[in-house]
N, C-alpha and C positions, 0 to 999 in steps of 0.2 A: 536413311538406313545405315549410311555409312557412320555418323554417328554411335551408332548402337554396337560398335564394334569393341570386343574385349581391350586392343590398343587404346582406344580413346577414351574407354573408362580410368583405365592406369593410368593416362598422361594425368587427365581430369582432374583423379585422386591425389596425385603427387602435386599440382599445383595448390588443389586445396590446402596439403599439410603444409606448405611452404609460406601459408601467409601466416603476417604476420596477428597480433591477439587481432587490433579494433578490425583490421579488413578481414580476419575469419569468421571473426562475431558478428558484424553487421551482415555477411553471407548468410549467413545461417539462421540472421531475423527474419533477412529476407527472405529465403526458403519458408519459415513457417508460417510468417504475416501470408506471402502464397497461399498456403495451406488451408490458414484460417478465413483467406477474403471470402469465400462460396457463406460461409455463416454468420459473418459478421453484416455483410450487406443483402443477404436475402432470407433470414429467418425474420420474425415477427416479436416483439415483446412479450416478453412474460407477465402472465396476470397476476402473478406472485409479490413479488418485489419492485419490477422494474415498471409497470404502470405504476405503481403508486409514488416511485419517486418522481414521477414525471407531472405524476395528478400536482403532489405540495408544493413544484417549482412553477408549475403554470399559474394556481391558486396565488403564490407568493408575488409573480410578476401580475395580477392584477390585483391583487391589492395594496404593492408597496411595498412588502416587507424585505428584510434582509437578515434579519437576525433573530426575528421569532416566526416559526412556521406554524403553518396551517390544513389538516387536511381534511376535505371535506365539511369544512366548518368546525373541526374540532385542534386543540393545540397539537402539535406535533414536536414535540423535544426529544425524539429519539436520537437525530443525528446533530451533530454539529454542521455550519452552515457552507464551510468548502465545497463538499461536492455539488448540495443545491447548487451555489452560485454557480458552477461549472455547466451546470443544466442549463441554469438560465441564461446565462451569456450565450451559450451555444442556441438554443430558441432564440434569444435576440438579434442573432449576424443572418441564422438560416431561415428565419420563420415557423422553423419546424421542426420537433422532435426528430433528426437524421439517426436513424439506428447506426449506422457506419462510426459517422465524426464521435458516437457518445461513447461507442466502443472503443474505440481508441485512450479513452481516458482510464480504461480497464489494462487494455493488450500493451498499451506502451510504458505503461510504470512496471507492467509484470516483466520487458524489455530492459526495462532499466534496474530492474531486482537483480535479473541474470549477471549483468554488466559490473556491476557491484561487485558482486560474490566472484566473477570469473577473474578480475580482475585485481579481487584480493588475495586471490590463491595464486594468481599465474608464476608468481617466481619460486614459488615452492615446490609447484605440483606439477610445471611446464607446460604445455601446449597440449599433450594427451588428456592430462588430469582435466584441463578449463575442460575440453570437447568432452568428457564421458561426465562433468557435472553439468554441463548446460544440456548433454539429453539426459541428465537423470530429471533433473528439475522439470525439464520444459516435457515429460512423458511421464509424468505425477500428477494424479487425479485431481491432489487437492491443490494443485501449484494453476493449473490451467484451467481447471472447471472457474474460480473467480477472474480469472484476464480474459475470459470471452464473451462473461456476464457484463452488466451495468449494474457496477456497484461499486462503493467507496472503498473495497478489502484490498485493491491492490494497492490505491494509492497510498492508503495508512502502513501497508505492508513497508512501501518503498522508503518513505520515510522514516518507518522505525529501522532500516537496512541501514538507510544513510548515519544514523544517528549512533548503528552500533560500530562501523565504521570509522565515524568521527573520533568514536570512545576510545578504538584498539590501534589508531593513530598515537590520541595520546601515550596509551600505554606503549607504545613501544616506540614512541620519541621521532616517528616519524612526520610530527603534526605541524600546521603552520602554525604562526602564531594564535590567530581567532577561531584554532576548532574547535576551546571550549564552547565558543559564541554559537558553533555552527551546530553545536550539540546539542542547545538549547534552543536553534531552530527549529530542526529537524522533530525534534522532542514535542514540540507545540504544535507544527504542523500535523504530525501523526493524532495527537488529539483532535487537533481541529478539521481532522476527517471522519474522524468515526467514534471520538469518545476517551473514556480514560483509558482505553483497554492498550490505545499507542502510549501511553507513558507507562503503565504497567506494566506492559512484556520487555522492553527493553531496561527498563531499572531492574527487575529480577533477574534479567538477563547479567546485566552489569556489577551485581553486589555477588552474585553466585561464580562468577568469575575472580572476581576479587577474591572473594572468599577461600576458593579452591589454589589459588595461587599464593593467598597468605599475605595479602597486601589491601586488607578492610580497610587499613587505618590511611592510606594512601587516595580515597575515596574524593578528597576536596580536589584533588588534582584536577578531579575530570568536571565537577558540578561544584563549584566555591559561591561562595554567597553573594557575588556580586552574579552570577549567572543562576540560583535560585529566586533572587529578588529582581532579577531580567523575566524571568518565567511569571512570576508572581504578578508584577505590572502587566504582562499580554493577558493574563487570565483575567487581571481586575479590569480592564481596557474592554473585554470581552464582554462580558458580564453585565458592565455597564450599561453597553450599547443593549444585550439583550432587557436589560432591566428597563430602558428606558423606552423600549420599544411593544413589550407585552408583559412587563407587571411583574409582582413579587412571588406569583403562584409560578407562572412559567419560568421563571431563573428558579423558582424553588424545585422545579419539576425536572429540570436540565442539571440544576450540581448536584440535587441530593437520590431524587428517586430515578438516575440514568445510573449513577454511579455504586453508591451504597447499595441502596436496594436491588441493583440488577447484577452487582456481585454476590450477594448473600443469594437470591434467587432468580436466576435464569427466567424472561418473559416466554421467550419465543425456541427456546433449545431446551426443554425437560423432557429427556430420554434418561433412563436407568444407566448404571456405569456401565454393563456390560456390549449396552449397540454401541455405546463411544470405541469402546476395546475390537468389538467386531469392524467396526467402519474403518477404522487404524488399519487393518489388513491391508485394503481394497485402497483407501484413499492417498495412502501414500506410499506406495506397493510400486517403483517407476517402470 
């Protein structure tokens, strides 16, 4: 009880303001990972999304595959193959589909999205600014409804972070020497979670920047040709493998009809513009 006293809220409080960013930020993981352990370790799978990515990693581990998926007996080229492998490696150390440990590959990239962001703001915005952005973030519907899911959208999230990042190093000459290179990591990994849509949102990100600040032509600084034909080799390296692993129809199915045809027409998101406008209220509303 003595705890619960007005005094030892205030000491409390004052110790919290006094740390420093990484030991307030890690506090504050920790409070929420708390928060979040009752639903990470005792809800049950969703019959939605999160069996079925469970179904094409099981099917994959018994039949071999690595780079071309399978579900239910039919091809499955929706995703690129990161996050399967992560499924499966994780079923090969436990035995078993662990809801906990798969969660984690959700909650802790959304961890490291904050860490990013807080830490690219902290000398501008100070200690106040980082804490009232990581509860805005971390108390936004659409920031934390995917970090408690099983699904690929944080991890492709984290790496498109890192990548824009890497980019507004270079631009303001804080960079090391290889963060062109790390650009072009980052850049490939966000694909090779969830599709083109991780190279897409950070290059519009990065040329509307440009743009706005009046330095297009400045553009090779960040992506030069020896780090576009670095990209190009991982894509053609990829490709390959899936070429050589399920045929000319399935790499045809994975570069042209995931990419082309699911930006000109949405499979699984065909709502009218207006519930998109409506759900922007709600979903990112902190």
């Amino acid at each position: 009880m003595n705890m619960m006293r007005p005094g030892y809220y205030t000491y409390l409080r004052k110790k919290c303001q006094n740390l420093s960013f990484p030991a307030g930020f890690l506090l504050a993981c920790l409070g929420m990972f708390i928060l979040f352990t009752p639903y990470l370790f005792l809800r049950d799978f969703s019959s939605q999304n999160e069996l079925r990515y469970l179904s094409i990693a099981d099917e994959a581990l018994r039949n071999g595959h690595f780079f071309g998926f399978m579900h239910q007996g039919k091809p499955y080229a929706d995703k690129p193959p990161l996050y399967l492998w992560i499924l499966m490696g994780l079923k090969s150390l436990t035995g078993k589909h662990a809801l906990g440990w798969i969660s984690l590959f959700s909650l802790l990239p959304a961890f490291g999205i904050i860490f990013t962001l807080c830490y690219w703001i902290k000398d501008l915005l100070g200690k106040e600014g980082v804490a009232v952005s990581f509860l805005l973030l971390m108390t936004t519907a659409l920031f934390i409804g995917p970090a408690l899911f099983v699904r690929m959208d944080m991890l492709m999230c984290l790496f498109m972070i890192l990548a824009l990042y890497s980019f507004y190093k270079i631009y303001s000459g804080t960079n090391s020497p290889y963060e062109s290179w790390l650009l072009v990591l980052w850049l490939f990994m966000a694909i090779f979670t969830k599709g083109s849509l991780g190279l897409l949102l950070p290059l519009v990100s990065m040329l509307t920047f440009l743009i706005m600040k009046g330095k297009l032509r400045t553009s090779s600084r960040y992506l030069g040709w020896k780090q576009i034909a670095g990209l190009l080799a991982a894509f053609m390296l990829w490709f390959s493998l899936v070429w050589l692993e399920k045929g000319t129809s399935y790499l045809y199915n994975l570069t042209f009809n995931q990419t082309v045809n699911r930006a000109v027409d949405a499979f699984h998101h065909k709502e009218p513009v207006y519930f998109h406008l409506k759900a922007l209220l709600y979903a990112v509303a902190p």
